[in-house]
N, C-alpha and C positions, 0 to 999 in steps of 0.2 A: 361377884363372878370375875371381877376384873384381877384377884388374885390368880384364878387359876389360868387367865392366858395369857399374865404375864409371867407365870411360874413357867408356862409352856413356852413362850421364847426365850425365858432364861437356859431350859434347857437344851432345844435346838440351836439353838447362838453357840452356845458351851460345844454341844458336839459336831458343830461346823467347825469352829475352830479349832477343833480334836484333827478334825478330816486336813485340815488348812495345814497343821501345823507337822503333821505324818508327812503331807508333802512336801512340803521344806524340808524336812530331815533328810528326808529321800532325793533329794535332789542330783543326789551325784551316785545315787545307787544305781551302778549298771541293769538296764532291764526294766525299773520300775515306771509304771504306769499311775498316771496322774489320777485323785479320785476328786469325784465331787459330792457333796451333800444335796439330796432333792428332798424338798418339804412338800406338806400338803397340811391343808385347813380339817380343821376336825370341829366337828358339828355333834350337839347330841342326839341322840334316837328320841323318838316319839310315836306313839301308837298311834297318833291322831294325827301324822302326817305333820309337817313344819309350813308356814307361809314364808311368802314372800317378805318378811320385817324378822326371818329368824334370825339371831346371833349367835356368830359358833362361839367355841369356847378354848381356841387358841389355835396351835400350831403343832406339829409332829414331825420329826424327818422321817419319810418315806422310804427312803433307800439312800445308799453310799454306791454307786456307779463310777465304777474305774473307765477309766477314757484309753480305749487301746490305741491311738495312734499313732503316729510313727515316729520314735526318738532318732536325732541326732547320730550318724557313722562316725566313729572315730578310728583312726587308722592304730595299730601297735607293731610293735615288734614279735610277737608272741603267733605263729602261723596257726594255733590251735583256738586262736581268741576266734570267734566267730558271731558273724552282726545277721538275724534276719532281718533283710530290706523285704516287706510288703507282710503278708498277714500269716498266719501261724505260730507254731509253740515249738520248743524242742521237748520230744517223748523220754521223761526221764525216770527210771525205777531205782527206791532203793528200798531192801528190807521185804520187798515182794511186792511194795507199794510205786503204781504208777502216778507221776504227778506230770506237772506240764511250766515249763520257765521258757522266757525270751533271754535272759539271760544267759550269754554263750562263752562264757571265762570257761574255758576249757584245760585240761592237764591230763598225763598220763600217769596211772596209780602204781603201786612195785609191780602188779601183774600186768600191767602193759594195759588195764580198761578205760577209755575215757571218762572222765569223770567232770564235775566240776566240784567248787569250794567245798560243797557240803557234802559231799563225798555221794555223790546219788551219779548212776550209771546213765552215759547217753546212748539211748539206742536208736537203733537202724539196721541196715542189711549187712549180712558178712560177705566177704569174699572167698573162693576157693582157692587152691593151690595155684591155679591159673589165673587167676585175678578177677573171675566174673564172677558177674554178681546179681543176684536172682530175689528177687522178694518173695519175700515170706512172712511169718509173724516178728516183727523188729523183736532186738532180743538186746542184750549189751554187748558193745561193741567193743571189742578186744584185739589192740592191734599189734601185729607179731611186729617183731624187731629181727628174726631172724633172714640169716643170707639166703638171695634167691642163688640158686645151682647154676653151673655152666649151660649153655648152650652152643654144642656143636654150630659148624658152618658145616650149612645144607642141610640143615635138622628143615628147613621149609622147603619150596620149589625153586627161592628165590635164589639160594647158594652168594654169588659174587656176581652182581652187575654192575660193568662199563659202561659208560657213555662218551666217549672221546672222539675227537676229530686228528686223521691222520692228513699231514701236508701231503698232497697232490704232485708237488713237484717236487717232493724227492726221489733220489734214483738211487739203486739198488749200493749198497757198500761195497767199497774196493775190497775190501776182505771179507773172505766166506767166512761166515759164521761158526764157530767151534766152540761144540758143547762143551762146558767146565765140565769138572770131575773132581770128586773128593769136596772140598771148601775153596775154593776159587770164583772168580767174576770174569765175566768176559769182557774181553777186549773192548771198549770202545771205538772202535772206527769198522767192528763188527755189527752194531745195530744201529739205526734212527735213532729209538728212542724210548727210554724207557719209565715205568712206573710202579708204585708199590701200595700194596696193602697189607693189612693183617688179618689173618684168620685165624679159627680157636680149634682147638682139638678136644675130645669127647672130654679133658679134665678142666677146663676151658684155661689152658696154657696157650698165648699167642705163639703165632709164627708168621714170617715177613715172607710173603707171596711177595718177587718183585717179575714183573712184566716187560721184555726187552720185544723193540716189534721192528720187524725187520724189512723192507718194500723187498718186493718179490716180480715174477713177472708171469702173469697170468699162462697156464697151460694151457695146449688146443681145447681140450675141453670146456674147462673154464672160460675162454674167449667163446666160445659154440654158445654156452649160456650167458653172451652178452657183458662177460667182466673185463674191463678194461685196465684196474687196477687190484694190486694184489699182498697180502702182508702176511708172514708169517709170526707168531706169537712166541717168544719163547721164554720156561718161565723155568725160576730157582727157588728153593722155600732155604727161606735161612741161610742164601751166600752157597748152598750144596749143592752136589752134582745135578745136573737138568734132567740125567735118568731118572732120581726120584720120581721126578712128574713124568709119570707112564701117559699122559695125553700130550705130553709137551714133542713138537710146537703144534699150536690151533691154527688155522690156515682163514683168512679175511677175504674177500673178493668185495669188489664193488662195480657199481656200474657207471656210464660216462654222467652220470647226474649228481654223483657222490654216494647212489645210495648204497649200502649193504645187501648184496646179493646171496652169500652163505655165510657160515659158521662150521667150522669142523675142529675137536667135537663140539656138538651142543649141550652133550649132557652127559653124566658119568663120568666128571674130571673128577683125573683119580691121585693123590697124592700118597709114595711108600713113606707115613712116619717113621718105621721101624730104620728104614737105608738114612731117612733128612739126620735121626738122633746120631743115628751110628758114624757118620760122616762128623757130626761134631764131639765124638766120644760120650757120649748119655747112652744113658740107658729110655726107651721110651715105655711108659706106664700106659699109654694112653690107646684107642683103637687105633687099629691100621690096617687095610689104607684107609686115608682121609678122602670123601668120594662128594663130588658137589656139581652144580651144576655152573656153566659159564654165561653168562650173559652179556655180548655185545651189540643186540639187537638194535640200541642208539646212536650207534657209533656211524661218524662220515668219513668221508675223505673230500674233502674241498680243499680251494688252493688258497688255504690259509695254515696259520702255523700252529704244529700239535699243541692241542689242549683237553684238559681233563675234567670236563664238565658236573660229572659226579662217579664214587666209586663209593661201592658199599659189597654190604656183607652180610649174612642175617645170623651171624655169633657171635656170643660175646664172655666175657670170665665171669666166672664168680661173684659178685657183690655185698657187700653192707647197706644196711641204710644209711644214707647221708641226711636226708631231713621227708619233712613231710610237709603237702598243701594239699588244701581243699577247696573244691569246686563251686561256682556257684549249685549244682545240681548234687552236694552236699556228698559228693565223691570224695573218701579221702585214700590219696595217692603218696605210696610211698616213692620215693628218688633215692637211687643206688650207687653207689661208688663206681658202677662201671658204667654208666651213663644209660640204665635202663630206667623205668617206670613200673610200677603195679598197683593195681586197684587194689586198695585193703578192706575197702568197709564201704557201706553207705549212710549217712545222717538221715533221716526220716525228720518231716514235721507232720504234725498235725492239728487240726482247725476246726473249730464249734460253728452250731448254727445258732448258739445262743452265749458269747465269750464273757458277758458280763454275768451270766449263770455261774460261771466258774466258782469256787471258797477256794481262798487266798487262808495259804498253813503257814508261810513267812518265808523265809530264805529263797526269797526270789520265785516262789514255786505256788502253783493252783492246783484244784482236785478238780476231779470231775466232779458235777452233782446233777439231777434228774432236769435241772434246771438248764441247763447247758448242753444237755444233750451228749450224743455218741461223740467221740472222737473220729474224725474222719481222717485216717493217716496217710500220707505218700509222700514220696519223690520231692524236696524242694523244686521251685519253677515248672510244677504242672498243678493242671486247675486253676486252682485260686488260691494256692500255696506262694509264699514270695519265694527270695531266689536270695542262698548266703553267699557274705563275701568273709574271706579269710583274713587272719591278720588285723580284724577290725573289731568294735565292741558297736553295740546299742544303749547308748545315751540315755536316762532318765527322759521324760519329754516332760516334764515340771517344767511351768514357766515361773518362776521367781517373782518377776514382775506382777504377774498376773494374782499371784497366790498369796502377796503382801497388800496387793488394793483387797482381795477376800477376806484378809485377815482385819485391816481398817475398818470392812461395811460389817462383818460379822462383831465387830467390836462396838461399832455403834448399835447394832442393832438389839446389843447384849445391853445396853447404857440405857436403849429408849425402856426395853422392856421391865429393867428394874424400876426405870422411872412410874411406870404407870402403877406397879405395885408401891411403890410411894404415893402415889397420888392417890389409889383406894386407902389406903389408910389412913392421909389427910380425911378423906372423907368419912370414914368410920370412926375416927376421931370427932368432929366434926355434933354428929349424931350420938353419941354417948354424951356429949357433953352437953347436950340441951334438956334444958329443964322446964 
């Protein structure tokens, strides 16, 4: 009998070190997951029940159990590489076949799909024209490369907000203020103090909003509601006549605390594109008037010297994509040449209640099987989904060390087990030869 359980750890020895020796090769394979060889005792059947003095009759591997845990982050250059940190799969289809990798070497294919090596699609949530993004059943994730479109100023409510401090103890200019006309600038020693922006028009062509502010001296009325300080605003698009701007000038009050008391106008600033072009000899393409709202509602006057705390605008031109990154929460955002943002996609994972159920098909990739259960898919970093980082890969978790002492004890154990098969055969020798 001693043939057959040493024939049986000859061949469990062998396919341990089948399993031993996969993981060493694997070692630097992005994604891969360490496996191990589990054995069990095998005993014969008996109709009459076995005692307490039975003898099995060798050894079996039970199962090959990959060990999911967590590989090594390593950082790349590549913003499409991508590492899950904590537990899940990436949901991957090719051919109409869903499979599942931790492996996130990522690329974009001639039609703009993510892919990785082996050409299998990554799916997740798409985005709309507007950049949100709604789940649904993941599909493959297809990311446009083309230009997002202009956006007018005052396409929102937000139009062009000021936040500025006007010096307190300035006093009103020796020279009265006079509107340019044609392409001209005014005088300096006609205002305080001036400032500039840019805003877009409906073909998102800029134009230089610049702001000259002028101290003023509060009217009866104005003083009646408490203002004690006073500025008029007056503004040119593009160096042109200040008639363009049909709200030009905006009138400031404040009160003795510095705060801002009104705004006139507050809303429905209006810019003639058709007069700003024609003053520079263009022809303009674009709507006219250019109509927005002003916002100074920040702005102080303390007795400190003018500054410009922030100035904004909610338009901007045309764009390209400049590059892309992705979020931990598996967002991938594209970045624009004109210094916008837009959701493109979303990366989905998802996660077993039984991961070592999985069949492992090679190229980095598992199937489901009944053994492993449904796929539970969402959102990285909800649940008990982990949380991706971009620009990074997931390291083999082979430990080398570990897997050459396995290869040692699996080699002895291959050494004892022939032994014994030698040593029944001393013995069967042994007994043939007696006479």
């Amino acid at each position: 009998m001693a043939f057959q359980q040493g024939l049986s750890g000859l061949n469990s020895s062998s396919k341990a070190l089948d399993v031993t020796s996969n993981n060493i090769a694997n070692a630097s394979t992005v994604g891969f997951k360490t496996s191990a060889a589990h054995f069990a005792d095998v005993y014969a059947a008996s109709l009459s029940g076995g005692g307490a003095s039975q003898v099995g009759i060798g050894t079996s591997v039970s199962s090959i159990v990959q060990q999911y845990t967590q590989g090594n982050i390593t950082t790349t250059s590549n913003p499409l590489d991508v590492a899950i940190n904590g537990a899940g799969f990436y949901r991957m289809a090719k051919d109409g076949a869903v499979m599942y990798s931790r492996t996130g070497q990522f690329h974009l294919d001639a039609n703009g799909f993510m892919v990785n090596d082996a050409g299998a699609n990554v799916t997740g949530y798409s985005a709309n024209a507007n950049g949100i993004i709604t789940p649904t059943t993941p599909s493959a994730l297809q990311i446009s490369m083309a230009d997002i479109p202009p956006q007018v100023t005052g396409s929102t409510s937000k139009g062009v907000a000021a936040q500025l401090n006007l010096d307190s103890t300035k006093s009103v200019p020796a020279t009265a203020w006079t509107s340019p006309v044609g392409v001209n600038t005014p005088q300096t020693d006609t205002y305080n103090y001036s400032t500039a922006t840019t805003i877009y028009d409906t073909l998102g062509n800029p134009h230089t909003m610049t702001m000259y502010f002028v101290r003023g001296t509060p009217t009866a009325a104005e003083a009646l509601a408490g203002a004690t300080g006073a500025w008029d605003v007056h503004y040119q698009v593009d160096g042109t006549a200040e008639a363009n701007v049909t709200s030009s000038p905006s009138r400031l009050t404040f009160n003795s605390s510095g705060t801002l008391l009104s705004t006139t106008p507050i809303a429905g600033f209006s810019i003639n594109l058709n007069g700003v072009m024609a003053n520079l000899g263009k022809a303009n393409n674009a709507a006219s008037p250019l109509t927005f709202n002003m916002d100074f509602n920040k702005t102080t006057q303390y007795g400190s010297s003018f500054s410009v705390s922030a100035l904004s605008q909610d338009g901007y031109a045309a764009g390209h994509i400049a590059g892309m990154s992705i979020g931990k929460d598996g967002i991938v955002q594209g970045n624009y040449s004109n210094g916008q943002t837009r959701n493109l996609a979303q990366i989905v994972l998802a996660n077993f209640a039984n991961p070592n159920g999985l069949m492992a098909v090679g190229n980095n990739a598992w199937v489901e099987t009944a053994a492993s259960g449904q796929p539970l898919v969402g959102a990285p970093n909800s649940g008990t989904l982990g949380v991706l980082q971009s620009g990074a890969i997931e390291e083999s978790n082979v430990d080398l060390t570990a897997e050459l002492v396995n290869m040692i004890v699996q080699q002895r154990n291959y050494q004892a087990s022939s032994q014994s098969i030698k040593t029944q055969d001393q013995i069967m020798q042994t007994l043939v030869n007696l006479r």
